[in-house]
N, C-alpha and C positions, 0 to 999 in steps of 0.2 A: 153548285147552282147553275151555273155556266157551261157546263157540261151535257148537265141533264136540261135545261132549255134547251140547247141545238141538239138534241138526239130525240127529243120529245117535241121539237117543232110546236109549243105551246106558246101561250102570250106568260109575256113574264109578269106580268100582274096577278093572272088566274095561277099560275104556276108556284110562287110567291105567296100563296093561300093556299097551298096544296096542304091536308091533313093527313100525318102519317096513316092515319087508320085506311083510308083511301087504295094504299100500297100492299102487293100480293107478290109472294117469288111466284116469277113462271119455274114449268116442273123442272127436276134437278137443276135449279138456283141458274139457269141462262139467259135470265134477265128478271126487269121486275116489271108488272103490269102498273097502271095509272087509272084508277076510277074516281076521274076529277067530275067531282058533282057540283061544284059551288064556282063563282067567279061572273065577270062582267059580261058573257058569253049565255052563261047556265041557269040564268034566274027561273027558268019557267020550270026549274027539278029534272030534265034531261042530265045525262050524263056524257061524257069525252075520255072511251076507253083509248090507251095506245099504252106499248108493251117499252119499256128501254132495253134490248140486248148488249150482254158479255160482248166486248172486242179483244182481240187477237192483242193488241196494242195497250198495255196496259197504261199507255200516262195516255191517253186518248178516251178511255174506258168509261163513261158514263157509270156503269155501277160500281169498277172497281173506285170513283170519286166518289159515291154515296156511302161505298163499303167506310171508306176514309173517315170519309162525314160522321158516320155513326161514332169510330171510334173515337175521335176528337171530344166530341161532343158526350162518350161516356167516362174518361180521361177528367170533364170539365165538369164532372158530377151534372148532364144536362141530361134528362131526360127526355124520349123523344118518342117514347110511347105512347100518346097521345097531345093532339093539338097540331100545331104549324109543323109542318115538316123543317122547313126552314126560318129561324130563329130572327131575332134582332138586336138589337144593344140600346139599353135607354141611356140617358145624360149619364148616370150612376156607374155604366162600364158593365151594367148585370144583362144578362143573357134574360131576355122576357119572350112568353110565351103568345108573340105577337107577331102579325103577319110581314113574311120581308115584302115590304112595298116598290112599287116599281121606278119610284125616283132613288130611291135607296140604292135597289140594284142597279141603276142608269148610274148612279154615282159611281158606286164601287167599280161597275166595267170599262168609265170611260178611265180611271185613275189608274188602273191595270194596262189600259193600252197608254198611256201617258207613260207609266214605267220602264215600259219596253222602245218607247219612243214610236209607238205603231197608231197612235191616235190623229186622228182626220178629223175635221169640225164636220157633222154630221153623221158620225157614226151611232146608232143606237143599239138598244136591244131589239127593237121590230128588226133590224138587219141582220141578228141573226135568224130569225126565224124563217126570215123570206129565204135566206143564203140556206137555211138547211131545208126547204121546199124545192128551189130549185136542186140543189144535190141530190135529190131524189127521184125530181120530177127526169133529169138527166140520166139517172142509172138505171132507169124505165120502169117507176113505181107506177101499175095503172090508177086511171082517176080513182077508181071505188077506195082502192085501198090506200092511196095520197090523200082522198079528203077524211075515211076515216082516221087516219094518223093526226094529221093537223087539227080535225074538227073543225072541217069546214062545211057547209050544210048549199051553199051557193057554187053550182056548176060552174058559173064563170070564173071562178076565180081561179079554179083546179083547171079548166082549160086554158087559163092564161100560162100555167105554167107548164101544162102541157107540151104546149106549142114550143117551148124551149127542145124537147126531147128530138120534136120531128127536126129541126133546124138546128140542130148541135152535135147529131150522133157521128159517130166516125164515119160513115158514110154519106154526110151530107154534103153538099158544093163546098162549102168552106172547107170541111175538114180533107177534102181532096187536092183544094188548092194549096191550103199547108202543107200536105203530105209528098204535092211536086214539089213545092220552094225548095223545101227543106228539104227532101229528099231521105224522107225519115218514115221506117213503117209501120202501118198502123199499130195502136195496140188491142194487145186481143182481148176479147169480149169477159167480164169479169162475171160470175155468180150471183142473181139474184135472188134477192130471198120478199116476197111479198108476206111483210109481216101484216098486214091487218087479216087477209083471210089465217095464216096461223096463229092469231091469239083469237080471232070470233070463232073458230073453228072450236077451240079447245074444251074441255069442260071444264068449268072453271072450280069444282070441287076439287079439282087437283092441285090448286092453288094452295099455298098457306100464308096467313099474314107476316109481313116485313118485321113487324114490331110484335111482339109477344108478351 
């Protein structure tokens, strides 16, 4: 779940409500599309397409943790062919087919950084979202295809994170001044990939459902 929030840059409430049926492999399985139509965002029947991509990095991997997901969960006799992508637990300890909600998951992620001893009073899940927006907004995602990702529909918000990219890239006064202190060289420019125009580009018949 935690995975696929910060690579999906979604609200973990709406994401939390995600229904399998929703979920498509992009072509030869390099990731999986999100056709979230429902959540606190979506009421008016709009939809919030974004893709999650295969990484290189397998304990980092967004889908290889979904791949996981699935198996666990057919191991657990849980079925996940249709309804909540993501499950919940009532009193009983039974796996019901009920929305994971956003204090639930607030619970679960602060208890995880609590374990690791990496919890900070203030830490939320809206903090990763914003942390995987600016991550983006920094590797020079442009606005169209930043606000398609996120689902965000207000310019402003997508230039506020903007504004981080002019002001943070290797080449900016800061990153120059570091670069005398330290006396360390730059690094060099890494491959981007603008994934909203390649998954609105695609046709989506090429698709086939996650769940079968």
């Amino acid at each position: 779940f935690f995975k696929t929030l910060f690579f999906a840059a979604d609200r973990a409430s709406d994401l939390g409500r995600c229904k399998s049926e929703e979920l498509v492999w992009l072509p030869n399985e390099k990731g999986i599309l999100f056709n979230h139509t429902i959540g606190k965002t979506l009421r008016d029947g709009s939809s919030n397409t974004f893709p999650i991509l295969v990484g290189t990095d397998r304990s980092m991997c967004p889908v290889q943790g979904l791949r996981v997901y699935m198996r666990v969960a057919q191991s657990l006799r849980v079925s996940l062919g249709n309804g909540y992508l993501f499950r919940t637990v009532n009193k009983s300890h039974e796996v019901v087919n009920e929305p994971f909600t956003y204090d639930a998951a607030q619970h679960r992620f602060r208890t995880y950084l609590m374990e690791m001893g990496e919890y900070e009073k203030g830490d939320t899940l809206h903090g990763v979202r914003t942390a995987s927006a600016i991550t983006m907004a920094l590797g020079g995602a442009n606005q169209p295809s930043l606000m398609a990702h996120v689902g965000w529909r207000n310019k402003t918000t997508a230039e506020r994170y903007m504004r981080l990219d002019r002001i943070c890239h290797e080449t900016s006064p800061a990153a120059i001044l570091q670069a005398e202190v330290s006396k360390r060289g730059k690094e060099s420019d890494q491959e981007q990939t603008d994934v909203g125009v390649f998954y609105q580009d695609r046709n989506r018949r090429q698709y086939r459902p996650v769940f079968q």
